[in-house]
Backbone bond lengths (Angstrom), bond angles and torsions (degrees), N, CA, C in turn:
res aa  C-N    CA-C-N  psi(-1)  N-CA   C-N-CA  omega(-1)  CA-C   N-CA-C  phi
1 X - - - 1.432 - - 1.528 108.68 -
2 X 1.378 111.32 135.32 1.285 108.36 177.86 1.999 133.35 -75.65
3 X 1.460 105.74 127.16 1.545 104.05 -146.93 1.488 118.31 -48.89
4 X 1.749 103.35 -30.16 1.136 91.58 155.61 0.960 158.01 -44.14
5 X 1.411 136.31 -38.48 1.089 163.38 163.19 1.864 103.91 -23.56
6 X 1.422 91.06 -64.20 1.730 100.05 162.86 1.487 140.71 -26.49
7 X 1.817 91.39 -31.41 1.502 97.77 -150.63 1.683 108.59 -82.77
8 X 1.263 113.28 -25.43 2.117 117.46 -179.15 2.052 80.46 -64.44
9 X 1.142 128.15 -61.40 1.549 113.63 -149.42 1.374 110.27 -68.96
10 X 1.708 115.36 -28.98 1.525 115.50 156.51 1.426 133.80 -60.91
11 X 1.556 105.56 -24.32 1.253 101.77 166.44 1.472 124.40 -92.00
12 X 1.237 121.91 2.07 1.640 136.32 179.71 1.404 96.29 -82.24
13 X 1.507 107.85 -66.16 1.524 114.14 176.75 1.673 115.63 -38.52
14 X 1.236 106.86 -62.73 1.498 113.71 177.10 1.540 98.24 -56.39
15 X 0.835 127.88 -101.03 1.727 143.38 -171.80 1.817 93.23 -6.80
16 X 1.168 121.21 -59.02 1.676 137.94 168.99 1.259 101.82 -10.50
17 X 1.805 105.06 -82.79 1.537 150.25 -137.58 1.610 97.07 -77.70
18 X 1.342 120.81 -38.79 1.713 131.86 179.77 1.598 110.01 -56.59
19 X 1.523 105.37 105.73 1.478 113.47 148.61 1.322 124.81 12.86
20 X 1.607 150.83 128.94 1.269 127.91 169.76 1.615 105.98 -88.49
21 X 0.782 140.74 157.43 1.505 138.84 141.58 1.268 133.74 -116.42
22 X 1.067 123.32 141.76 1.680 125.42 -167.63 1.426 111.04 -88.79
23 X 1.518 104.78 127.59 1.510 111.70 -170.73 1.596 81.56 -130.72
24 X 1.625 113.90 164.13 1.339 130.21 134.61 1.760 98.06 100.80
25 X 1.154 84.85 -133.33 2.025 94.06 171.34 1.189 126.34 -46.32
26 X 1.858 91.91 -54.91 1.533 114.07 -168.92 1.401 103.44 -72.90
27 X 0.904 135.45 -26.34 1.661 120.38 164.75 1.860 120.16 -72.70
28 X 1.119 88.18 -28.89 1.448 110.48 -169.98 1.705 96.31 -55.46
29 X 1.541 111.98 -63.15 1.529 142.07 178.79 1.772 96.91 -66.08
30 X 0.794 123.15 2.96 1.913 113.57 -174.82 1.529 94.88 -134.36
31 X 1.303 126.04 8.58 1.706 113.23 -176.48 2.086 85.16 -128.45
32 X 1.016 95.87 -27.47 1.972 96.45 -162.14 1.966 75.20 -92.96
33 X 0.744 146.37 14.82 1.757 139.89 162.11 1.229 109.13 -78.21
34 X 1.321 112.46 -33.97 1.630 131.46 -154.61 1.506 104.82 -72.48
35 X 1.335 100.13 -33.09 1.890 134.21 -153.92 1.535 95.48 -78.31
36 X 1.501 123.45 150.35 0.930 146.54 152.23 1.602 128.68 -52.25
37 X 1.812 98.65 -35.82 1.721 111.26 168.04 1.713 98.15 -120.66
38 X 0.939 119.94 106.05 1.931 107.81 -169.24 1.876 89.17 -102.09
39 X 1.080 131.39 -7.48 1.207 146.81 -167.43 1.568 96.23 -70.79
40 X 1.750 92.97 -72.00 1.454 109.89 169.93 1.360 129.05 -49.20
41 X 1.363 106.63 -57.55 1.974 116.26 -176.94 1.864 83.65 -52.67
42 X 1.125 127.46 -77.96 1.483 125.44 -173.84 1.383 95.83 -9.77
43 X 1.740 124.53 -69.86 1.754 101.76 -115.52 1.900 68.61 -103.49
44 X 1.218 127.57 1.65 1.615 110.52 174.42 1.787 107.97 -97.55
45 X 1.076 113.33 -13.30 1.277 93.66 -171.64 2.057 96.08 -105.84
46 X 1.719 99.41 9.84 1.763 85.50 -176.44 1.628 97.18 -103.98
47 X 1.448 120.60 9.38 1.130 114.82 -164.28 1.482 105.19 -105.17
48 X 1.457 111.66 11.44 1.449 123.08 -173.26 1.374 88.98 -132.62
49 X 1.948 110.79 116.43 1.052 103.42 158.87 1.575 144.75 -74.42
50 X 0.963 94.38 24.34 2.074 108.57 -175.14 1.608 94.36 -87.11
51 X 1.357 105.47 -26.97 1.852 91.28 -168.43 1.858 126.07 -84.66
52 X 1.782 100.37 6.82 1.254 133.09 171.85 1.675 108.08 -60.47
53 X 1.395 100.26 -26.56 1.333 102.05 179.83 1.457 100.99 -157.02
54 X 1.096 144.94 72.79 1.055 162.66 160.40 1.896 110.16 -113.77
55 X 1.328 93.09 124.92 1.630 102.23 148.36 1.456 139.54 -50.91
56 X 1.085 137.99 153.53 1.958 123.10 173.84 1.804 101.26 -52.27
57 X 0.917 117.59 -67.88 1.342 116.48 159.94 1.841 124.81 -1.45
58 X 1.386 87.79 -75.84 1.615 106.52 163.12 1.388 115.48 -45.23
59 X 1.253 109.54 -51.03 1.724 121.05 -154.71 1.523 93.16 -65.61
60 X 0.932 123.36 -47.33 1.426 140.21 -161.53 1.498 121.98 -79.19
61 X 1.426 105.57 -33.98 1.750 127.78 133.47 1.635 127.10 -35.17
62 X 1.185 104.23 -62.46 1.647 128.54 150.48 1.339 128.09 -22.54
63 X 1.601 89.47 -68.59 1.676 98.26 -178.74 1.610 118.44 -78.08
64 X 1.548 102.54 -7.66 1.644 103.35 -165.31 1.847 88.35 -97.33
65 X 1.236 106.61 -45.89 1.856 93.69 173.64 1.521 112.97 -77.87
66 X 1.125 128.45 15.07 1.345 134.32 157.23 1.469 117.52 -99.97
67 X 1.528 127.83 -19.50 1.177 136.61 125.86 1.658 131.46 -50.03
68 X 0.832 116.12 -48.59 1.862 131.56 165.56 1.621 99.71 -41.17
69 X 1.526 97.54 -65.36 1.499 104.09 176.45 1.715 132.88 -42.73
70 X 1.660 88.99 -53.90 1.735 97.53 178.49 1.310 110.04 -69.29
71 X 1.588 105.76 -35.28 2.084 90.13 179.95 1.412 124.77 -91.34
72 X 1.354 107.09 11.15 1.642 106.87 154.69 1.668 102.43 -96.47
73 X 1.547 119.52 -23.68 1.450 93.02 168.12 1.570 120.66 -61.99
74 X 1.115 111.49 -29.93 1.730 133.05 -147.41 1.989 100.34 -83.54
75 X 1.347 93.20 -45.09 1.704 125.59 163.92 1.737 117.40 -34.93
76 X 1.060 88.35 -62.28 1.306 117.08 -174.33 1.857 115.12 -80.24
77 X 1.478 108.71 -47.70 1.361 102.60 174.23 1.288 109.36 -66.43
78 X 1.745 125.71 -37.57 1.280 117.29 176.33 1.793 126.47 -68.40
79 X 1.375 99.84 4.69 1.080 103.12 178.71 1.674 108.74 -114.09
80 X 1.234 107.32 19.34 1.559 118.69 -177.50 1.639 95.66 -117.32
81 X 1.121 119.82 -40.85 1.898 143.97 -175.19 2.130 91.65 -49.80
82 X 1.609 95.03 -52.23 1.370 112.25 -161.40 1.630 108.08 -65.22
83 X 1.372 101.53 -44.73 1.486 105.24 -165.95 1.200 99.74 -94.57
84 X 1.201 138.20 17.61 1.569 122.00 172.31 1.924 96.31 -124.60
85 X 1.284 113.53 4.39 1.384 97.72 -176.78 1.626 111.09 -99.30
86 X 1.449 112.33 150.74 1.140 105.72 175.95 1.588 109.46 -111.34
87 X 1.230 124.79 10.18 1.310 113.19 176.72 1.793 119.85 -92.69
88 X 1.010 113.27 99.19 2.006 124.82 153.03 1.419 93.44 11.46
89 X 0.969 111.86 -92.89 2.304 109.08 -156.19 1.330 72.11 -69.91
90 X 0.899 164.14 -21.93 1.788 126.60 -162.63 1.374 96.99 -79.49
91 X 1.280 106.14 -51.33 1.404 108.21 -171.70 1.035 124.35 -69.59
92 X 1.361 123.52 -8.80 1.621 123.06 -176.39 1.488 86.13 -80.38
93 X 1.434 129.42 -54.56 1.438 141.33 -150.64 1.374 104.01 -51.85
94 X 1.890 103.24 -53.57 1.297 114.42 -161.89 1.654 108.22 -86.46
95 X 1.312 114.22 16.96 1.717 127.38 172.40 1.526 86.97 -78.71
96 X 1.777 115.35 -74.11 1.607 111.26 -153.85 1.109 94.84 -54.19
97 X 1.345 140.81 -64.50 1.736 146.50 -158.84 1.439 104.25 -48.59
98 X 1.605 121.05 -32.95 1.518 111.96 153.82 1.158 143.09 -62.58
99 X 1.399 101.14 -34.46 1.061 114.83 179.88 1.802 112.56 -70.79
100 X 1.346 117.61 -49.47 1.394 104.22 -174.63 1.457 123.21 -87.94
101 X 1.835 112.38 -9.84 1.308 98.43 156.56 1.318 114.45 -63.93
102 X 1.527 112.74 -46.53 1.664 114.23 -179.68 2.130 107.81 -18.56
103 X 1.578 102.85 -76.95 0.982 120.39 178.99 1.703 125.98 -37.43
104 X 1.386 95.48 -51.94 1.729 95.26 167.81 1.485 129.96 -84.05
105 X 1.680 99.69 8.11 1.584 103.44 171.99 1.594 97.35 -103.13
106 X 1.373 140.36 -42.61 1.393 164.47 163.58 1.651 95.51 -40.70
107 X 1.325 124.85 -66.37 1.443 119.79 -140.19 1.648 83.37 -150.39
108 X 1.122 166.25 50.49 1.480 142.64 131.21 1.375 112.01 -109.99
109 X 0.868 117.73 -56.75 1.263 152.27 -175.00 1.541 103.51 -53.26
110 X 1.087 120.54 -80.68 1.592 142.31 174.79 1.254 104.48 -48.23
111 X 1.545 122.71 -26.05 1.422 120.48 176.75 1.752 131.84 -74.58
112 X 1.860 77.70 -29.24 1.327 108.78 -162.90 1.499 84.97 -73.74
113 X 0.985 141.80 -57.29 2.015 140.89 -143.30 1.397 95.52 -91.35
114 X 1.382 114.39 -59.33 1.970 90.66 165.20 0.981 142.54 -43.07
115 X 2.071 103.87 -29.59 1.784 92.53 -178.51 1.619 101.31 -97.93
116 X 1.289 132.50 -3.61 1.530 133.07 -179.72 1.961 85.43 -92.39
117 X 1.185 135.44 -7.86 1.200 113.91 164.19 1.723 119.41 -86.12
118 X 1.697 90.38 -21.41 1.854 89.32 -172.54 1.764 84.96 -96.74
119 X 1.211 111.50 44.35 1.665 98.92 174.13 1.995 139.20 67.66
120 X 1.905 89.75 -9.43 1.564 113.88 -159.03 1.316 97.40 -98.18
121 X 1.339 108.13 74.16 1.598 124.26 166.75 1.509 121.93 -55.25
122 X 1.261 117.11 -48.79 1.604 106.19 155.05 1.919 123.76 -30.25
123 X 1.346 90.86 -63.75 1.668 70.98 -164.18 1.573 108.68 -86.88
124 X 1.423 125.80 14.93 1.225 155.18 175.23 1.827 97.07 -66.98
125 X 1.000 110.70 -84.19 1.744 118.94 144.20 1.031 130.06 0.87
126 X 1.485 106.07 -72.49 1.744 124.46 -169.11 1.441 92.34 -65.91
127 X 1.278 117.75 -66.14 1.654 123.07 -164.20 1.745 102.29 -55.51
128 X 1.159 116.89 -39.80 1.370 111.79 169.01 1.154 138.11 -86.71
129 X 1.414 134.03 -1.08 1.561 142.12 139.40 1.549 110.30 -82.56
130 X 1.473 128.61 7.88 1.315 115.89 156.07 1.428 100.52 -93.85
131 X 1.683 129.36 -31.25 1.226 104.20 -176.83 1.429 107.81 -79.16
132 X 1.378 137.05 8.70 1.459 151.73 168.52 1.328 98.86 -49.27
133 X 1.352 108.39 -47.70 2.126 103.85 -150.43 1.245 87.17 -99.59
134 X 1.617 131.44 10.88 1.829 108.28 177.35 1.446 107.69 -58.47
135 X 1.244 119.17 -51.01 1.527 115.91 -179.64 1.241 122.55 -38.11
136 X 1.383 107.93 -62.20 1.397 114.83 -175.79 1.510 113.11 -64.45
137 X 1.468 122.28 -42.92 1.575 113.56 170.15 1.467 102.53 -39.18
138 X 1.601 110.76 -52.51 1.471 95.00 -171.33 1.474 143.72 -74.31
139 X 1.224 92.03 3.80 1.501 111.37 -169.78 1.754 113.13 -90.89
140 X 1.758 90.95 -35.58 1.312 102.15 -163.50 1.641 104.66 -85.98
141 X 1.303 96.15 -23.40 2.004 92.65 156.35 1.287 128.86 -51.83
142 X 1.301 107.03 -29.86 1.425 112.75 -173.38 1.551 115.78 -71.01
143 X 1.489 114.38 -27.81 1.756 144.15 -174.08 1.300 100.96 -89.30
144 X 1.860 123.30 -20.69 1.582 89.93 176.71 1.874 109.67 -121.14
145 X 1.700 111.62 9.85 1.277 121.86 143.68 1.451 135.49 -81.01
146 X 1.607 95.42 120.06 1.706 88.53 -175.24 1.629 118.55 -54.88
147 X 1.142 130.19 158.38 1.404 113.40 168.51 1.197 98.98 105.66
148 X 1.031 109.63 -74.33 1.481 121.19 -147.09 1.828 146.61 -38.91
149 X 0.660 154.46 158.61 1.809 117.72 -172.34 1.846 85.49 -170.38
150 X 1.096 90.99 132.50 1.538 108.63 -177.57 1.403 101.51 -83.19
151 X 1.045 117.74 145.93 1.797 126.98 174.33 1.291 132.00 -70.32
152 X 1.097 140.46 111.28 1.593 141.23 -159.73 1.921 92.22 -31.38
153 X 1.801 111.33 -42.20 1.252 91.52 -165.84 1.584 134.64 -103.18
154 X 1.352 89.38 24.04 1.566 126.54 -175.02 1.919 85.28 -92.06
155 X 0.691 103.16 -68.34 1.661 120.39 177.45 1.270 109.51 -14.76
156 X 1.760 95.17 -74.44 1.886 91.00 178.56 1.611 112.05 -86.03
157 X 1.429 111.64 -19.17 1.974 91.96 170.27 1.726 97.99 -63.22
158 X 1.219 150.40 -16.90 1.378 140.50 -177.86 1.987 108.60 -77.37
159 X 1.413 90.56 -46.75 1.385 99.69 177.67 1.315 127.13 -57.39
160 X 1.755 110.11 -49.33 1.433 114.63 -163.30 1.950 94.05 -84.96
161 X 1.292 105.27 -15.55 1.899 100.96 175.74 1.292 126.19 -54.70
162 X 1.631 77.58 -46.20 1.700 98.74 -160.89 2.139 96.40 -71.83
163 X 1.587 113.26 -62.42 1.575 101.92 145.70 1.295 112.38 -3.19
164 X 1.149 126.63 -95.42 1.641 130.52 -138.90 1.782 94.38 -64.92
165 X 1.493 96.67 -69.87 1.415 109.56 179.48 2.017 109.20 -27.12
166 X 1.037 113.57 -68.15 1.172 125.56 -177.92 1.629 115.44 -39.43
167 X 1.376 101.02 -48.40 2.277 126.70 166.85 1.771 75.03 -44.19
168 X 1.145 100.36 -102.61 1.550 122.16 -155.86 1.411 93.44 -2.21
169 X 1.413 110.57 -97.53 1.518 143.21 167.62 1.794 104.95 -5.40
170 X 0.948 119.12 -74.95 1.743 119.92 165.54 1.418 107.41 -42.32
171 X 1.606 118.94 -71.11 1.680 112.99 173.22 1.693 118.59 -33.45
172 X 1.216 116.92 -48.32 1.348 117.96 -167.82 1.722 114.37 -89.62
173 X 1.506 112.35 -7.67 1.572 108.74 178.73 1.787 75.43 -99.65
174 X 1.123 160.55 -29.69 1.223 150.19 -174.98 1.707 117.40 -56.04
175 X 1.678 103.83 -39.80 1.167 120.40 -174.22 1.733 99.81 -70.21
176 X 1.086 127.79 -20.00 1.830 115.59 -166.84 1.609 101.20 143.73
């Protein structure tokens, strides 16, 4: 019999016998499980089509320039919050809260995707549990100025940061 003949049932068999691996959703849904908000990692990492085919690796790439993203939004509104307020403690408050989003849109963030690009997950980490405590620096300004009262919408840019930030942070101690 000619050997060919062999070769479609060897490759069924083989093709069979091969490892599955999770691409697409189903990775998407098996890495954002891991997460503290898997709700969230879902609807941020499906709203970027790169993560259709992205590795965990990738995903986690994803979520940190989808972080980059929110704290120059977050950056920026607090620096709109600042210049239109006229109240003393607000404004002292809403100086630090500038100041350290400033920093984790400038320098955490940006730190974090270069060194998870050169593979250097340690300081990948570091740079991303400092942009962890921006919220809370900013919050806790508000507790040691008299007066002072944080803005319903200071509130949730602190909330939904600290969220994302937190995804990231789980994704990347997940990776190694």
């Amino acid at each position: 019999m000619n050997s060919l003949a062999w070769l479609p049932l060897f490759l069924l068999v083989n093709f069979l016998h091969q490892p599955t691996t999770l691409v697409g959703a189903d990775l998407i849904q098996e890495t954002c499980q891991k997460t503290r908000y898997p709700a969230l990692c879902v609807k941020t990492l499906k709203s970027n089509p790169l993560s259709s085919t992205a590795d965990v690796k990738g995903l986690v790439h994803i979520m940190l320039e989808a972080n980059l993203a929110n704290s120059k939004r977050t950056s920026a509104t607090v620096s709109k919050l600042l210049k239109a307020s006229g109240d003393k403690a607000l404004k002292k408050c809403l100086d630090v809260c500038a100041e350290v989003y400033d920093n984790v849109a400038t320098d955490d963030f940006p730190t974090a995707i270069q060194s998870l690009e050169k593979n250097d997950l340690g300081t990948a980490k570091i740079h991303v549990s400092n942009a962890f405590d921006a919220p809370g620096n900013c919050r806790d300004t508000f507790s040691e100025v008299p007066g002072a009262q944080a803005t319903p919408d200071l509130t949730k840019l602190n909330d939904y940061f600290e969220q994302l930030s937190v995804t990231a942070l789980i994704m990347l101690n997940n990776l190694g």
